[in-house]
N, C-alpha and C positions, 0 to 999 in steps of 0.2 A: 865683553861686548854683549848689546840685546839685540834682540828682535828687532829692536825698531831702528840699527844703528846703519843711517844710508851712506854711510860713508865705503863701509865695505859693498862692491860691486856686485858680490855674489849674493847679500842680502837684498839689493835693488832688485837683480832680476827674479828671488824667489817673491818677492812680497807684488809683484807689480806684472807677474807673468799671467796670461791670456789666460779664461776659466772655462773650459770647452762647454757647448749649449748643454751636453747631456747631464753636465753638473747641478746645471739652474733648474732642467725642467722639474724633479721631486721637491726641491724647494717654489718651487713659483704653488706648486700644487696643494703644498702643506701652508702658503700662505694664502689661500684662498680659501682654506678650511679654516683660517684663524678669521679669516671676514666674515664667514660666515658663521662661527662661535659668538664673534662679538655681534654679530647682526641681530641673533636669536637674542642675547639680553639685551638691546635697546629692545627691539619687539616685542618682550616681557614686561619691560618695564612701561610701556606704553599699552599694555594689557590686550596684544594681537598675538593671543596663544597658537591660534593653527599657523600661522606662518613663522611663530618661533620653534616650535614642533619640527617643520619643516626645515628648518636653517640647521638643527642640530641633525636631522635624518643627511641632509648634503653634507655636514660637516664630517657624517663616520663615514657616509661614500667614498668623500675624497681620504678618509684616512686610510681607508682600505684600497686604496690603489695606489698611495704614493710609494710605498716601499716598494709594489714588486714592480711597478714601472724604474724605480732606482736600480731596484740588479737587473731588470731587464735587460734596460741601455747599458747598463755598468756605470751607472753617476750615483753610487752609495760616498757619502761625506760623513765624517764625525759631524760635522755643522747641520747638515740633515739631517743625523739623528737626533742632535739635542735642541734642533727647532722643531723636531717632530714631538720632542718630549713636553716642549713646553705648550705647542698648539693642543696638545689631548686633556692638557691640564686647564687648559682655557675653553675650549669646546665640551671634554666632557667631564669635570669636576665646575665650575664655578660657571657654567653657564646655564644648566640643569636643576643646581643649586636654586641660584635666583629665579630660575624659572620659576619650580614649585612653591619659591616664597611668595611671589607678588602675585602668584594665581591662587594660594591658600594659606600656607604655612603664617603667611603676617598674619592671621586667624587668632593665632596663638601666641601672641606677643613675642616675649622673650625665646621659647622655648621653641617655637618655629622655625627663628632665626637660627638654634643653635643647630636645630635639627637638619638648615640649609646649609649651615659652615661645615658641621663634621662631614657632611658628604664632598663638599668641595674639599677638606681637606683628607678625606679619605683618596681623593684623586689623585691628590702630588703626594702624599705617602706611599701610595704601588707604586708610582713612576719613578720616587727616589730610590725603594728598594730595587726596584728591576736595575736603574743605573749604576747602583754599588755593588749587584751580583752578578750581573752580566757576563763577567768573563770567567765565569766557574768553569774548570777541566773535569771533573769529577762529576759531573752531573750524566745517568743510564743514558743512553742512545733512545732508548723508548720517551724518555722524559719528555723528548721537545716535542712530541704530540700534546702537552698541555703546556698551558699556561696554570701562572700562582695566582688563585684568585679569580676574580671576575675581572675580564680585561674592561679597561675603562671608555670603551666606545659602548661594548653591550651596558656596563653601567649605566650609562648615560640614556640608553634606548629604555632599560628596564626601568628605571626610579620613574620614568616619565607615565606607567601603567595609571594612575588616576587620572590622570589626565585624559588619557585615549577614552578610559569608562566613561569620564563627564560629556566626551566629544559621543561618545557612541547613543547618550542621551538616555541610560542604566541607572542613573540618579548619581547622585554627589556625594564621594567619600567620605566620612565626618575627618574634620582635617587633623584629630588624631589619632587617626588609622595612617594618612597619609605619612604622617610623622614616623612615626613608629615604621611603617613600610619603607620610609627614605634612612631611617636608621639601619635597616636590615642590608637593605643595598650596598648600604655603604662597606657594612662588614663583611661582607660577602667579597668586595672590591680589597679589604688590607688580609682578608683572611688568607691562608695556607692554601686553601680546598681547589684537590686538579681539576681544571674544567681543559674540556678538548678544545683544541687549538684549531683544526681545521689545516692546518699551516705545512704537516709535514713533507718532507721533501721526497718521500719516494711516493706521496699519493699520483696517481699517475689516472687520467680519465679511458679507458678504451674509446681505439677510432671510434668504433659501431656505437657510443654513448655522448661523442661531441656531439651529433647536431640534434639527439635530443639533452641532454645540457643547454644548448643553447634557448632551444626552446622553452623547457621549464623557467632559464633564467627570462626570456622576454616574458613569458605569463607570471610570472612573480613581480614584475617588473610594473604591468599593466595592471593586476591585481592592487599594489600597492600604491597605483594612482587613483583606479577607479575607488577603490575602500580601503583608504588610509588606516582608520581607526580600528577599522575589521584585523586588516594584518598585523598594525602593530599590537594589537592587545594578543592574539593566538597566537603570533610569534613572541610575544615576552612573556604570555604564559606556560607554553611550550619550551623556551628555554628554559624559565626555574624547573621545570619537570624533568629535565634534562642534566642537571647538576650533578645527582646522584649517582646517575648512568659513567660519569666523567671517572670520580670519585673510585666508584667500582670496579673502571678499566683500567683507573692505575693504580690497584691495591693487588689487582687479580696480577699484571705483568710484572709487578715489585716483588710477589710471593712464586712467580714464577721465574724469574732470574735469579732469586735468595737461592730457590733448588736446586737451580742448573748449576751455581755455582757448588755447593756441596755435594751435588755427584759428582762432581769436577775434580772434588782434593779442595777446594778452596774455601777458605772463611771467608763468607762477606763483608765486607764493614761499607762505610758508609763513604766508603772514595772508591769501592769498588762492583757494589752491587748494592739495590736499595733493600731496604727493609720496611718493614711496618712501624718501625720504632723511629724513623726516617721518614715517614711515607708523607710528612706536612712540606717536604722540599723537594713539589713533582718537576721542575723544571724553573728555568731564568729567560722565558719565551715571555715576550709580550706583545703589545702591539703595532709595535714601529720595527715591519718584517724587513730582514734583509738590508739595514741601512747603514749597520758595520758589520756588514758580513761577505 
C-alpha cells in the first residue's frame, strides 16, 4: 500500500485531515520572505539597487521571526523547515549574488559571474550541510551558542558592504576588490569558523532591562530608517570584527570542558567533550530557529 492509496479509510482521513491556522501562519511568513527575495532580483535586474537592498533587509526580517513565531504558537513543520531552507537559499545566496553582478561584478566578464555563482552556491552548500548534520547527539551543550560558519541571512547583509560604501557616496569599490570581497564571504558562509548565535536558550532578558530592550530595539529601528547606509555598513563592519571574538569563545569553553572532564577521571573524545583537535565542529545550529525542534 502507498501513501497515495484512498482506498484505505484511514489514509483518506490522514491525507485530507483539517491543518490548524497555527500551522500556516510561519509558512505564509517564510513565503513572503521568498517574494521579497525574488522582488530584490527583478529590482536588480532593472538596476533599482536601494530598493533591492531593501527587499533583502525585509527578507532576513522575516527570516528572523518565522521560526520563533513557529515554537511560539507550537506550528514548527518539517515542511516549514525545508521551505524555510529553500527561501534563505533564494533570499540570501542567489539573490545577493545577482545583485552584486548587475550592479558590478558584470564589470569583469567572465570572472564576475563566477565570482556571483560561488557565493550563491556557497549559500545552498551551508544549508545542505546543516540538513544532513542536524540531528547530531554528540554535539557539547555550549555548542548551540554558535552557529558553523556565517549563517546565510548575515551573509547576505555582509557581501552587500560595497554597495552601502557607493550608497554612502565614499567613492566606488574597483570591482576587483568587490570580487575578491564577495569570494571571502562566501567562504566565511562554507567555513567551519564558530560565530555566536544569539539563539541560546537559557539567555534570559532581566524584567528591569525589557523596556530598555525595547527601546534600543525601536532606536535601532529608527536609526536604520533614517541612515540606512550609515547602519548597515558599522553594523557589517562591526560584525567581521566580531568573528574572532566568536572563535575565541568557543576555543576558550571547548579547553574548558576537555579539563573538566580530566579531573573528572574521564578521557575526552569527540562524542563526549570537544577538543581543539575538534574545535572546526562548533555546533549544527542555523538559521531556521526552532522549526523541528
Amino acid at each position: 500500500m502507498t501513501p497515495y492509496d484512498l482506498r484505505d479509510p484511514d489514509v483518506r482521513r490522514r491525507r485530507f485531515r483539517p491543518i490548524p491556522v497555527r500551522m500556516l501562519v510561519p509558512n505564509v511568513i517564510t513565503l513572503l520572505a521568498i517574494c521579497a527575495g525574488l522582488t530584490s532580483i527583478r529590482l536588480s535586474i532593472e538596476g533599482r539597487m536601494t530598493l533591492a537592498v531593501y527587499a533583502i533587509v525585509f527578507a532576513a526580517a522575516l527570516d528572523g521571526i518565522d521560526g520563533r513565531i513557529a515554537r511560539m504558537i507550537k506550528g514548527q513543520s518539517k515542511f516549514g523547515a525545508e521551505l524555510d531552507s529553500l527561501a534563505d537559499f533564494v533570499n540570501f545566496g542567489v539573490a545577493p549574488g545577482l545583485m552584486l553582478y548587475f550592479w558590478q561584478l558584470h564589470e569583469l566578464g567572465n570572472a564576475g559571474w563566477i565570482a556571483a555563482m560561488v557565493f550563491a552556491i556557497s549559500g545552498g552548500l551551508r544549508l545542505a550541510r546543516f540538513n544532513a548534520t542536524m540531528d547530531d547527539p554528540n554535539k557539547p551543550a555550549f555548542a548551540a551558542n554558535f552557529f558553523t560558519g556565517v549563517p546565510a541571512p548575515a551573509g547576505a547583509i555582509t557581501v552587500l558592504l560595497p554597495i552601502y560604501i557607493a550608497f554612502l557616496e565614499l567613492g566606488r569599490i574597483p570591482a576587483a576588490v568587490t570580487a575578491a570581497y564577495t569570494l571571502l564571504i562566501a567562504f566565511l558562509m562554507v567555513s567551519r569558523l564558530p560565530v555566536f548565535s544569539g539563539k541560546t536558550k537559557r539567555m534570559r532578558v532581566p524584567p528591569e532591562l525589557v523596556l530598555p530592550a525595547f527601546v534600543a530595539v525601536i532606536v535601532f529601528i529608527a536609526l536604520l530608517i533614517a541612515y540606512p547606509w550609515h547602519v548597515l555598513s558599522i553594523g557589517t563592519v562591526l560584525y567581521l570584527l566580531c568573528l574572532p571574538l566568536g572563535y575565541k569563545s568557543y576555543r576558550d569553553q571547548a579547553r574548558a570542558m576537555a579539563a573538566a572532564a580530566l579531573a573528572g577521571g574521564e578521557v575526552p573524545s569527540p562524542t563526549s567533550a570537544p577538543t581543539l583537535s575538534n574545535l572546526s565542529e562548533p555546533a549544527h545550529e542555523d538559521d531556521r530557529p526552532g522549526r523541528l525542534h
